[in-house]
C-alpha positions as CSV (number, residue, x, y, z in Angstrom):
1,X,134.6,87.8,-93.2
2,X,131.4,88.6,-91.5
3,X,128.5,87.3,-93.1
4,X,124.8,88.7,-93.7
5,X,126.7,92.2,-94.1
6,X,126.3,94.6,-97.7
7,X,128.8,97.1,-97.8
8,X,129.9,99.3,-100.8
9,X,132.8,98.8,-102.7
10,X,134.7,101.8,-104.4
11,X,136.2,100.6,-108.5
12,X,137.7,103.9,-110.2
13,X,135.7,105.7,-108.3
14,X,132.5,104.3,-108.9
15,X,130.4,102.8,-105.7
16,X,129.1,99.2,-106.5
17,X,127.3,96.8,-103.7
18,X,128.7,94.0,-102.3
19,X,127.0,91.5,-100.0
20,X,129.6,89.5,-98.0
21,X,128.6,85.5,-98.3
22,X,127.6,83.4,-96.2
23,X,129.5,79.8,-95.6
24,X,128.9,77.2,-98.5
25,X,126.6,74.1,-97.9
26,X,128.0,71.4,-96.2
27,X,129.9,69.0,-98.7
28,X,129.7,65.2,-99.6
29,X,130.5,62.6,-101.4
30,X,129.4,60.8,-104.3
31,X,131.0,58.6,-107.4
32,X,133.5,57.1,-104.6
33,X,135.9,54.5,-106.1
34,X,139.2,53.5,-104.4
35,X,141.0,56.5,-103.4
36,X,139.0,59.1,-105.6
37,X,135.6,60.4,-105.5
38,X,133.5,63.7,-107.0
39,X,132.7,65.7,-104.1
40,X,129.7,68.2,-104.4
41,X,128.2,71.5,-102.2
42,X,125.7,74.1,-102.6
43,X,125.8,77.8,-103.1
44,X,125.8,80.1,-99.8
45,X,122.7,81.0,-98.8
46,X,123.6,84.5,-98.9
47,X,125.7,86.4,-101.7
48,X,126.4,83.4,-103.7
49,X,126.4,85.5,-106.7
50,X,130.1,87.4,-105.5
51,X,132.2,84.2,-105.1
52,X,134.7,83.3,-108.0
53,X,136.4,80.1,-106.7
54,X,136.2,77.9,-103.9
55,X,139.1,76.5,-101.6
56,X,138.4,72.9,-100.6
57,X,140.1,71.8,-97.4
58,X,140.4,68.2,-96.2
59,X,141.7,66.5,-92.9
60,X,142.7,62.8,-92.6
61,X,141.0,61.5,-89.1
62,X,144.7,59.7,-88.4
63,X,146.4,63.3,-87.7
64,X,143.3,65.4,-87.3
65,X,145.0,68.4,-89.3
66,X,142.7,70.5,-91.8
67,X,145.0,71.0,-94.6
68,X,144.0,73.2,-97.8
69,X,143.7,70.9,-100.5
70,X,142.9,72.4,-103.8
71,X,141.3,75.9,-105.3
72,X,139.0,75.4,-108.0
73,X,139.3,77.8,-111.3
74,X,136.1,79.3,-111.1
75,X,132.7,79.3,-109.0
76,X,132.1,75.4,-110.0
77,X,129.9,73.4,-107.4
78,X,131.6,70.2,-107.7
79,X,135.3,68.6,-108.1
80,X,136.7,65.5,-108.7
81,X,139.8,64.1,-106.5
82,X,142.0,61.5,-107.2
83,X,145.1,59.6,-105.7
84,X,144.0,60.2,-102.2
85,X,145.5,57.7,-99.9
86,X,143.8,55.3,-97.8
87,X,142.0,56.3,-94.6
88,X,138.7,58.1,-93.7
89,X,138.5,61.8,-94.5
90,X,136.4,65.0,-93.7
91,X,136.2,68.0,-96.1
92,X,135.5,71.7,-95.8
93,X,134.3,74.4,-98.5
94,X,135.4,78.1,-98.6
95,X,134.2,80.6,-100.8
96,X,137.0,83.0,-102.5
97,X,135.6,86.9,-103.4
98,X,137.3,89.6,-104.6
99,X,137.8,91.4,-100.8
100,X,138.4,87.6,-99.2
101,X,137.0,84.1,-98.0
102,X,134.0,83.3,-96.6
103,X,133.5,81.5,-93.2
104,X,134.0,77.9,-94.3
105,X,131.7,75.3,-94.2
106,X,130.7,72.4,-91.8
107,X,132.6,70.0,-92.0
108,X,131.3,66.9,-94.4
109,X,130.4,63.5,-93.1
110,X,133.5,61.0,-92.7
111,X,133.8,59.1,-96.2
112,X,136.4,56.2,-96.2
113,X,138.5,55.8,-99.2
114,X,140.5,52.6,-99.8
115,X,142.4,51.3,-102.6
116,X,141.4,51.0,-105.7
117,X,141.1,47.4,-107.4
118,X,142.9,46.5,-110.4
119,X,142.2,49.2,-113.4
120,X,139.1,47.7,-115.4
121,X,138.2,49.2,-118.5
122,X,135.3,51.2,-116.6
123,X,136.9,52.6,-113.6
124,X,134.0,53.9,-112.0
125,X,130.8,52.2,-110.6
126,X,129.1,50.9,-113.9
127,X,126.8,53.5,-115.5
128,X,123.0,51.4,-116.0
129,X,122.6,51.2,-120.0
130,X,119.3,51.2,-121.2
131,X,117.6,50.3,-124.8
132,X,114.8,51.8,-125.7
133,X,113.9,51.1,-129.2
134,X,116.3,49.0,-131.2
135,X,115.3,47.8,-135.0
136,X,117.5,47.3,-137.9
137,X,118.6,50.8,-138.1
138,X,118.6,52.7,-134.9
139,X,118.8,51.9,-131.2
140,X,117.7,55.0,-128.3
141,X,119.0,54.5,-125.5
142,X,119.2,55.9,-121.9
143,X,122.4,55.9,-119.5
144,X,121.6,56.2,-115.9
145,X,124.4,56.3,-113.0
146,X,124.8,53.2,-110.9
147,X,122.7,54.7,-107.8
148,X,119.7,54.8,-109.8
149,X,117.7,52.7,-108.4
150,X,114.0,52.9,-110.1
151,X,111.0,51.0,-108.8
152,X,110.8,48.1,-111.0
153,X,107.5,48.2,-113.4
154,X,104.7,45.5,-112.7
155,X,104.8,43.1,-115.8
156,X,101.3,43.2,-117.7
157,X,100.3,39.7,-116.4
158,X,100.4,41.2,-112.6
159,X,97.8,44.0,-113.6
160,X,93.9,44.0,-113.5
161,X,93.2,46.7,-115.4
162,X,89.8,48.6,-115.2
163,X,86.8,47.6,-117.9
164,X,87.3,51.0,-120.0
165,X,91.3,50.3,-119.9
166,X,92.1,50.7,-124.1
167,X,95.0,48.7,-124.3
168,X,95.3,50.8,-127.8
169,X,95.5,54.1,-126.2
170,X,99.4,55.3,-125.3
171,X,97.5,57.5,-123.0
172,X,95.7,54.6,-120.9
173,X,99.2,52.5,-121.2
174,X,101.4,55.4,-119.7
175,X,98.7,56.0,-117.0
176,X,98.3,52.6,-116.0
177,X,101.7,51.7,-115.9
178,X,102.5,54.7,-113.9
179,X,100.2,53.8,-111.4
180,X,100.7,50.3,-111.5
181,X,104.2,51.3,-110.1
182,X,103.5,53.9,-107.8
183,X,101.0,51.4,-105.7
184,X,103.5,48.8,-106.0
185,X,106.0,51.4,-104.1
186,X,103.2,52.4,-101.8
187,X,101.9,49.3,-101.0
188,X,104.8,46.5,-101.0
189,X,102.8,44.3,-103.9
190,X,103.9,42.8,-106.6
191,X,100.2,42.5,-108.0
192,X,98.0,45.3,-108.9
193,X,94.0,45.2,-108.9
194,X,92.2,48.2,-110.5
195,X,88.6,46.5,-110.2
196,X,88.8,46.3,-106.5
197,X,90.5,49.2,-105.7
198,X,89.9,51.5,-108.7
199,X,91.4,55.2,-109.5
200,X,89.2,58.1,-109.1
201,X,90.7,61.3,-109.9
202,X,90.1,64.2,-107.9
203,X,92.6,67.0,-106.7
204,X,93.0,65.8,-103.7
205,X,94.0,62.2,-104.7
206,X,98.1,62.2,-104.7
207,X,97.3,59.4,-107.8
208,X,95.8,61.9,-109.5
209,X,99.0,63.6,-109.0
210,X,101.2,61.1,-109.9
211,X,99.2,60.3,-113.4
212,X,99.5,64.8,-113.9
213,X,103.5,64.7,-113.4
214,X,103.8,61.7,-115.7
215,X,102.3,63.6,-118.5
216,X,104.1,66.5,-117.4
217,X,107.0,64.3,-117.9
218,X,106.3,63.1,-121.3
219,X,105.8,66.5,-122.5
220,X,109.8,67.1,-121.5
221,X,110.6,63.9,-123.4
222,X,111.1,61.9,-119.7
223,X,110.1,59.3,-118.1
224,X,108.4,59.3,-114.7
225,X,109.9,56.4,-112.3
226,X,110.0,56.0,-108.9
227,X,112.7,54.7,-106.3
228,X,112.5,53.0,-102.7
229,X,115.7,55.8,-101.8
230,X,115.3,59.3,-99.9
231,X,117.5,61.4,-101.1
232,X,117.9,64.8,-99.8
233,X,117.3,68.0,-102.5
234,X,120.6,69.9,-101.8
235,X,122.2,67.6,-104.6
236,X,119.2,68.0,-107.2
237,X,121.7,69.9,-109.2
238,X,124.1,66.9,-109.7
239,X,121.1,64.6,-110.2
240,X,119.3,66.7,-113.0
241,X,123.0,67.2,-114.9
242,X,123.1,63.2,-115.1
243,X,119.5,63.6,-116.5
244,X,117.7,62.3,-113.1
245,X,115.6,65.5,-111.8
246,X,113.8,65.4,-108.9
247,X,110.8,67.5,-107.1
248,X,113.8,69.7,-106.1
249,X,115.3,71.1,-109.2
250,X,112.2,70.6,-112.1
251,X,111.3,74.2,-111.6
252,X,114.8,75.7,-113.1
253,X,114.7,72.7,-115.6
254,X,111.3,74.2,-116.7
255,X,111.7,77.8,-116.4
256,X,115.0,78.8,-117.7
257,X,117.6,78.3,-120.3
258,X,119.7,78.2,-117.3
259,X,122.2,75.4,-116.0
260,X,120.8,72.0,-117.2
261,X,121.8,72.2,-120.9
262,X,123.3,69.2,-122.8
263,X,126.3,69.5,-125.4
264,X,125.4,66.9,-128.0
265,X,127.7,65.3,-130.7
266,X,126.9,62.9,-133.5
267,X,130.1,60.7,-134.0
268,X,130.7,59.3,-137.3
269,X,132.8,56.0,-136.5
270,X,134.2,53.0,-139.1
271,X,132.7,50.3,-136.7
272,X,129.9,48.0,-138.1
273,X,126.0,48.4,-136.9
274,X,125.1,44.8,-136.7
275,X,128.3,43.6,-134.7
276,X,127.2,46.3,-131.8
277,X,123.7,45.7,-131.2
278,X,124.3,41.9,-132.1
279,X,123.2,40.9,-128.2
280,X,122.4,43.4,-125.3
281,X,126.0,42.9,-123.8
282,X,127.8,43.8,-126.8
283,X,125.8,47.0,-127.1
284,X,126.3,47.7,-123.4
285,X,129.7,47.2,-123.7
286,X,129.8,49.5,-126.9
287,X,128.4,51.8,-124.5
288,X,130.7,51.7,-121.5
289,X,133.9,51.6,-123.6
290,X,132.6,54.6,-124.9
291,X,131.4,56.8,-121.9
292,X,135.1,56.0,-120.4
293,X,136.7,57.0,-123.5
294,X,135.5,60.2,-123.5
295,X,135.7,60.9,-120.0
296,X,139.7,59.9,-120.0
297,X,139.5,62.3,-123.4
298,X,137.4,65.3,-121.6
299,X,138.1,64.6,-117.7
300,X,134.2,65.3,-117.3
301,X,132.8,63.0,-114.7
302,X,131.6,59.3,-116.4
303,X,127.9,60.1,-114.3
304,X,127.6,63.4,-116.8
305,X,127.8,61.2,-120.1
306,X,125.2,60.0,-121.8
307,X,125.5,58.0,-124.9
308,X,121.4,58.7,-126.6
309,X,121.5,56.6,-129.8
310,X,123.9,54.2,-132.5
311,X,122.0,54.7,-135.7
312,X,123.1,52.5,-139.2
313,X,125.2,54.7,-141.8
314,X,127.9,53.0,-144.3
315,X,129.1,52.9,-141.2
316,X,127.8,54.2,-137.8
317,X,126.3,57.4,-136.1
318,X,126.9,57.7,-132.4
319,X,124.9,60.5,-130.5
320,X,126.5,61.2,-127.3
321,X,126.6,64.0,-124.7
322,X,127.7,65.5,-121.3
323,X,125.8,67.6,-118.6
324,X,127.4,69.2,-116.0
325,X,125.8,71.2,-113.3
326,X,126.9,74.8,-114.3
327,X,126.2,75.8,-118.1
328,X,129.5,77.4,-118.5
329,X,131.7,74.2,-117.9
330,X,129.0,72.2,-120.0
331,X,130.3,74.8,-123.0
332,X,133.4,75.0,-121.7
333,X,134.0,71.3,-122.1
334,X,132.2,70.8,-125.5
335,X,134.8,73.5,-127.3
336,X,137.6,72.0,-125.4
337,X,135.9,68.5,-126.9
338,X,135.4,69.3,-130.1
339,X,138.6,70.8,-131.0
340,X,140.2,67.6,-130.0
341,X,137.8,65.7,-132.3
342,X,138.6,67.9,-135.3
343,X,142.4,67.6,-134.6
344,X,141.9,63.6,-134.3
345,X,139.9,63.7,-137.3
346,X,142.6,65.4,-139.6
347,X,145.3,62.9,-138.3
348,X,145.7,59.6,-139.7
349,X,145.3,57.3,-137.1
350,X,146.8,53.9,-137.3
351,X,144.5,50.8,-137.4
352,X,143.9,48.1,-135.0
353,X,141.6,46.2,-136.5
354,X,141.9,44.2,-140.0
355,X,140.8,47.3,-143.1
356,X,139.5,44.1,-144.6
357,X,136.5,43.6,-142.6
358,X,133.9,46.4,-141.0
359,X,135.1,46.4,-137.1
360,X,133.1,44.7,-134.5
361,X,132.5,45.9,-130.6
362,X,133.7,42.2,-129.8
363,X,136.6,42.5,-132.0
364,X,137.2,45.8,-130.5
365,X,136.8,44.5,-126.8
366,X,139.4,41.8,-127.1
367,X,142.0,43.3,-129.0
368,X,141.3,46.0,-125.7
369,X,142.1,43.3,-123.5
370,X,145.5,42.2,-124.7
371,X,146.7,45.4,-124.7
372,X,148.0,47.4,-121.3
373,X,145.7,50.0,-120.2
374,X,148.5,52.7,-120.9
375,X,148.5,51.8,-124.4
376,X,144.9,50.8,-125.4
377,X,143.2,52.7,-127.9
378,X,139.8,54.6,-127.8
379,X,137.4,54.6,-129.9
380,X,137.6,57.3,-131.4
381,X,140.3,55.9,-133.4
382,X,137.7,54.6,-135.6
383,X,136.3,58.5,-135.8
384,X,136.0,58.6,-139.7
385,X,137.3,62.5,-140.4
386,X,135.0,65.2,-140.8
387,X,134.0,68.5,-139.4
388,X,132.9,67.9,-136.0
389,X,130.7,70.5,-134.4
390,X,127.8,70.5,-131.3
391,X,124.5,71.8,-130.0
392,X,123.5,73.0,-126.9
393,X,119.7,72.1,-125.8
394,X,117.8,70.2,-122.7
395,X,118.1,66.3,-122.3
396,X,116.3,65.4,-119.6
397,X,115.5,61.3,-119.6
398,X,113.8,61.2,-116.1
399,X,112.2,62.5,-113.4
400,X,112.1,60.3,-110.2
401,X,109.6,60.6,-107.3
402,X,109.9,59.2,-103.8
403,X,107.3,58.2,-101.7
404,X,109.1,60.3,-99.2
405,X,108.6,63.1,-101.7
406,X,104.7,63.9,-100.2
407,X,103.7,65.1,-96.9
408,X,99.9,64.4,-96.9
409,X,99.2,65.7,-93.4
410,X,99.9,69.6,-95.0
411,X,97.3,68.7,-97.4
412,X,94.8,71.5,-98.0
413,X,92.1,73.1,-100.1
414,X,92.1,77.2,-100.6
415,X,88.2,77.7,-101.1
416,X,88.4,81.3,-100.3
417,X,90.8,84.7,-101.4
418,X,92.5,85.8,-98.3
419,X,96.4,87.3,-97.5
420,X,99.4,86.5,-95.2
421,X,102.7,87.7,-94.6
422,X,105.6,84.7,-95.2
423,X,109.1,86.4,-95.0
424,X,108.1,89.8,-94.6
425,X,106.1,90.1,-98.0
426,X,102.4,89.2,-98.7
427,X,101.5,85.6,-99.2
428,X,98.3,85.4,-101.3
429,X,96.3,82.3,-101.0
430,X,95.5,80.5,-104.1
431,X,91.8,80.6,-104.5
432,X,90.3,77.5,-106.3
433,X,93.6,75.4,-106.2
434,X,94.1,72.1,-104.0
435,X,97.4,71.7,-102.4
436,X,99.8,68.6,-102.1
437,X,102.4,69.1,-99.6
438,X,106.2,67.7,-100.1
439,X,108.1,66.9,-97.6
440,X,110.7,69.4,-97.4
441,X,111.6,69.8,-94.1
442,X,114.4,67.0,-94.2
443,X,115.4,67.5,-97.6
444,X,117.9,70.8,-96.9
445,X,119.6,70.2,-94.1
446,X,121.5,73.4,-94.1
447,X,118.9,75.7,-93.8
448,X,115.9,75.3,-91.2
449,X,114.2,78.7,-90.9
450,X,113.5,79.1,-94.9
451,X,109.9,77.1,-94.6
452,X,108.5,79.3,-91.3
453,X,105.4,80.9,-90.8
454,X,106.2,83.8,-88.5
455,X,108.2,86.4,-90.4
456,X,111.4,85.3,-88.4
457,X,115.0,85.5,-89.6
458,X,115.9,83.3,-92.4
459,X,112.3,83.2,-93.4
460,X,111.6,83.0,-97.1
461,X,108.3,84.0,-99.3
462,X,105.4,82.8,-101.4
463,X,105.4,82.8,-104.9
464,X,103.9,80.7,-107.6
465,X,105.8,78.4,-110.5
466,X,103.3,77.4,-113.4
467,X,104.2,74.8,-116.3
468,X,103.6,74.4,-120.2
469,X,104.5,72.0,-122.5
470,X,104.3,72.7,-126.2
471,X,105.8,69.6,-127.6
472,X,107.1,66.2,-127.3
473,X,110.4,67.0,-127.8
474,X,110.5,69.2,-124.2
475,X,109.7,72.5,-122.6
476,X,112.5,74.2,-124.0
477,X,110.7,77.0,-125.2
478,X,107.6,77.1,-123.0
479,X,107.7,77.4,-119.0
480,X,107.1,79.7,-116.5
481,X,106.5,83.1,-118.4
482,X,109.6,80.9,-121.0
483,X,108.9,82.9,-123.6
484,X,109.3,86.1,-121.9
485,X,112.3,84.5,-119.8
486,X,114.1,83.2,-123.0
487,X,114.4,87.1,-123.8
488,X,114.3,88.4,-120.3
489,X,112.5,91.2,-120.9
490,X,112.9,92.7,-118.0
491,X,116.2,92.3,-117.5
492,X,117.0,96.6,-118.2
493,X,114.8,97.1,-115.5
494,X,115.9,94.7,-113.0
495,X,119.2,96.3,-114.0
496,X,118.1,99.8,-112.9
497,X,116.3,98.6,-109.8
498,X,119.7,96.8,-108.5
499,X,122.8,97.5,-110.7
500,X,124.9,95.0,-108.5
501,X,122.6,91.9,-109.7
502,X,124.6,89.2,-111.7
503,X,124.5,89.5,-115.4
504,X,122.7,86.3,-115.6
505,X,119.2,85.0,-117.5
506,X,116.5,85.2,-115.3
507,X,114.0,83.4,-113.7
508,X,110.3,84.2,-113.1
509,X,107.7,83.3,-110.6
510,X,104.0,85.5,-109.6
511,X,103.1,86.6,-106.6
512,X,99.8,85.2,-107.4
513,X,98.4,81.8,-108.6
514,X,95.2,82.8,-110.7
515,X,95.9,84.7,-113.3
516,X,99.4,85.0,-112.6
517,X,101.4,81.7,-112.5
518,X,98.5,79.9,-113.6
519,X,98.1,82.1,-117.3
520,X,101.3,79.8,-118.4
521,X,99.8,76.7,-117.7
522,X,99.1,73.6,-119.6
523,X,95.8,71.3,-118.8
524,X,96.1,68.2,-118.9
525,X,93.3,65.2,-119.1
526,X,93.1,62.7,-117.0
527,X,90.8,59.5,-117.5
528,X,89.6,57.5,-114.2
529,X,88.2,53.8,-114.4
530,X,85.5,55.1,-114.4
531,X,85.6,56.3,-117.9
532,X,85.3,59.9,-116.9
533,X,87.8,62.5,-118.1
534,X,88.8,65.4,-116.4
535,X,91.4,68.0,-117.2
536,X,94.0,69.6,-114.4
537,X,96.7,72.1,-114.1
538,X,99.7,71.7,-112.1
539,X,100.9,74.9,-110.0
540,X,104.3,74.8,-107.7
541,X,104.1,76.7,-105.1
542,X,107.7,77.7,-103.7
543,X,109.3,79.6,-101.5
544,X,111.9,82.6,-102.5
545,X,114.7,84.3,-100.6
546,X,114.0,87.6,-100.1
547,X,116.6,90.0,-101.9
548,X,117.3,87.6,-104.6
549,X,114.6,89.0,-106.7
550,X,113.4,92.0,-108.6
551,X,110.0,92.7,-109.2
552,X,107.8,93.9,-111.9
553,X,104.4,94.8,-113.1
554,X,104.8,92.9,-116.3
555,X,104.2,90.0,-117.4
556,X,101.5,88.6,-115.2
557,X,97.5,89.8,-115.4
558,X,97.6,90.1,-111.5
559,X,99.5,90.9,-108.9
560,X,103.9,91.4,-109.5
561,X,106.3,89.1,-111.1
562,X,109.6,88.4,-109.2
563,X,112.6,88.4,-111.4
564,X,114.8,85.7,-109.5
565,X,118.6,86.4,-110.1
566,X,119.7,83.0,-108.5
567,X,118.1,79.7,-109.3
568,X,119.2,78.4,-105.4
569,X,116.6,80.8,-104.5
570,X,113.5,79.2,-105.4
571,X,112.6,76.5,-103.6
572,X,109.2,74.6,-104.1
573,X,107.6,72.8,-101.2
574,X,103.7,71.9,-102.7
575,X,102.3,71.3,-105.6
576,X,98.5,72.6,-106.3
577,X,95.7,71.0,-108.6
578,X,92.9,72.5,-110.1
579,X,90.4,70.8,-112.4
580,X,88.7,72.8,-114.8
């Protein structure tokens, strides 16, 4: 199929447009153990919306032959294969429409599989376990995949904190701490001095930055950490559904009810509170037996379970829950889930452990060892019967920057109104607003004309992303225009502008910064060592795709709002500060 082509289709008669895709993002690796691995790939640039499956082709380097390998079920960005043998393979991606395939992708990078090493109970590279809180009746807890590697947080006794530092105020704890870290990645020290080198804030100070995110973070419910890695953006999608965003995916996070949605449960299981948080390894292994259980139960990747909290009942309360990357196989997977836990919890289960005594995790882990893996039971054998159901909401636990993330050197102040033209549509400058540039150049390898300046092919345009927080508990209900997005409100009218648009929720951005984006912000204050408070607002300005959007009059004060059917098509590449 040619790509960058829209042609009509004819269905009973009735003409629908069709625009032919282009060839997916190139595909790679990740969660590679022994001869199996998950591998991952990005939408087409163009017509992503039309595809309905993909073929995935692979070729051993030994015999050189491409061979088709699999066809997913539906338009999923990401599969796991197994029982490869050994050797070093490439792999291709082709998009399946209803008129035929796409040109298929380049190839991937050479990965090597090799055997696997004798089953353990966790197959997979061990998932991080986290405690958070832990008293006598709850623990919180976060679950991170094995490559997240976070900056390590300077211990209290490394610090020399400002003289207006409050060591009562959660506010001058979170800042400092934040900082504390990010000059430790920065600088290469393990000691921090505030006195002689102290924190001003000002917009164009990328700490100031830093110290804005992190309470942009704690009003999702996250943490801000950092990491010594450069990872590219084109797999923010897989990162944000194991609840590790980056500067490349937070704007869908924030704006929409969209992909990153998390199916909770609350497991009711006979096992005994005090036995699993006894020491951190029994909790941990609590933990991991757990995760893998429910992966062998649900076949969802171990990387998209999260186990959140073990809370004390007559017995005990597990909160778990699995992200994927596409909404509909996160709900897909939780009825499929949930109708096995119902069916398990009307069946009476045979015992394991002594009905005489409440059941231990280390009782639990060595009866697990002396039996064969074939025949070892889960734990949800101990799942005491009742009606099982879920919920469906946001669960982010982190968002991670690199120091790779900024590009100073596009730094700049916009003092004064004035107008450009950025992929054929106006760019308006954001009057009043400092910019911070990210380094995005690198970061999506499969497409180097989106981020020009000269209205040439491939070239994408300006729009504006603001942020607002109502609450602790997330941004679930506030974002960019959220609570005109929750609704869509324009959705009819996008409908009658383009009928061929996906039925999908959609996403807004402004064409302007003040009074557009910037109406659905939320200010935050920011104290210096100084003493001195200031508050800021946090603007990101992105690039869109042309023809991915609608546009509309309402909701914005000035200029149009953009009505983006396809979250791919945003793309942010700075992020503006304004003090007020």
């Amino acid at each position: 199929m040619k790509k960058g082509v829209t042609c009509i289709l004819y269905k009973n008669g009735i003409p629908t447009n069709f625009e032919i895709p282009s060839e997916p993002g190139q595909p790679y690796g990740t969660n590679i153990s022994g001869c199996n691995l998950t591998l991952c790939w990005s939408k087409p640039i163009d017509g992503s919306q039309y595809i309905q499956q993909y073929k995935i082709y692979s070729k051993n380097i030994s015999n050189d032959t491409w061979k088709l390998l699999l066809t997913t079920e539906n338009a999923t960005l990401f599969v796991n294969i197994s029982d490869l043998i050994n050797g070093k393979y490439q792999f291709k991606i082709q998009g399946v429409t209803r008129v035929g395939n796409t040109v298929k992708s380049n190839a991937s990078d050479v990965i090597e599989l090799k055997a696997p090493q004798p089953t353990k109970i966790i197959n997979k590279s061990t998932p991080i376990v986290m405690s958070n809180e832990v008293s006598n009746d709850k623990v919180t807890l976060d679950v991170t995949p094995a490559w997240f590697e976070p900056v390590k947080s300077i211990p209290k006794e490394k610090i020399r904190f400002p003289v207006k530092y409050n060591e009562n105020s959660p506010t001058d704890v979170r800042t400092y701490n934040c900082l504390s870290t990010y000059r430790s990645m920065v600088k290469k020290t393990s000691t921090i001095d505030f006195i002689t080198e102290p924190f001003s804030s000002a917009v164009n100070n990328t700490e100031t930055l830093v110290v804005v995110l992190n309470e942009l973070a704690e009003q999702l419910g996250a943490h801000l950490t950092f990491t010594n890695a450069d990872y590219k953006y084109n797999d923010s999608d897989y990162r944000t559904a194991c609840g590790v965003t980056n500067l490349g995916s937070i704007h869908s996070f924030l704006a929409s009810e969209g992909n990153f949605q998390t199916a909770k449960f609350d497991l009711h299981l006979d096992l005994n509170y005090d036995n699993i948080r006894a020491t951190p390894e029994s909790l941990r292994m609590f933990v991991l037996t757990t995760i893998n259980d429910i992966g062998a139960v649900t076949e969802c990747d171990r990387d998209f379970i999260r186990v959140f909290s073990v809370k004390r009942a007559s017995s005990i309360f597990v909160q778990i829950g699995f992200t994927t990357p596409e909404r509909s196989e996160t709900e897909k997977l939780a009825k499929s889930f949930k109708e096995k836990l119902n069916k398990i919890s009307a069946t009476n289960l045979p015992d394991i452990v002594n009905k005489e005594s409440k059941k231990s995790v280390t009782s639990l882990k060595e009866k697990l060892n002396k039996i064969p893996v074939v025949k070892r039971p889960d734990v949800l054998k101990y799942l005491i019967p009742e009606n099982y159901d879920y919920k469906i909401e946001p669960a982010l636990a982190f968002l991670q920057l690199q120091q790779s993330d900024f590009e100073p050197r596009y730094n700049r102040d916009y003092p004064y109104a004035n107008e450009e033209t950025r992929g054929g549509l106006p760019y308006y400058f954001p009057q009043g607003w400092y910019r911070h540039a990210l380094k995005v150049i690198d970061k999506y390898p499969d497409d180097k004309a989106w981020l020009g300046m000269n209205n040439g092919p491939g070239e994408w345009a300006v729009a504006y992303h603001g942020t607002k927080a109502g609450a602790v508990k997330g941004i679930k209900n506030e974002g960019l225009l959220h609570s005109l997005a929750s609704s869509d409100v324009m959705k009819f009218e996008a409908k009658q502008q383009n009928p061929s648009i996906p039925d999908v929720e959609g996403l807004y951005v402004a064409t302007h910064c003040e009074r557009g984006a910037a109406d659905y912000t939320k200010s935050f204050k920011i104290k210096d060592d100084s003493g001195t408070s200031k508050d800021y607002r946090v603007v990101f300005q992105c690039r869109v795709q042309p023809g991915k959007f609608t546009v509309h009059q309402s909701p914005v004060n000035v200029g149009m709002a953009w009505r983006v059917f396809d979250e791919k098509a945003i793309r942010p590449y700075g992020l503006l500060l304004k003090s007020s």
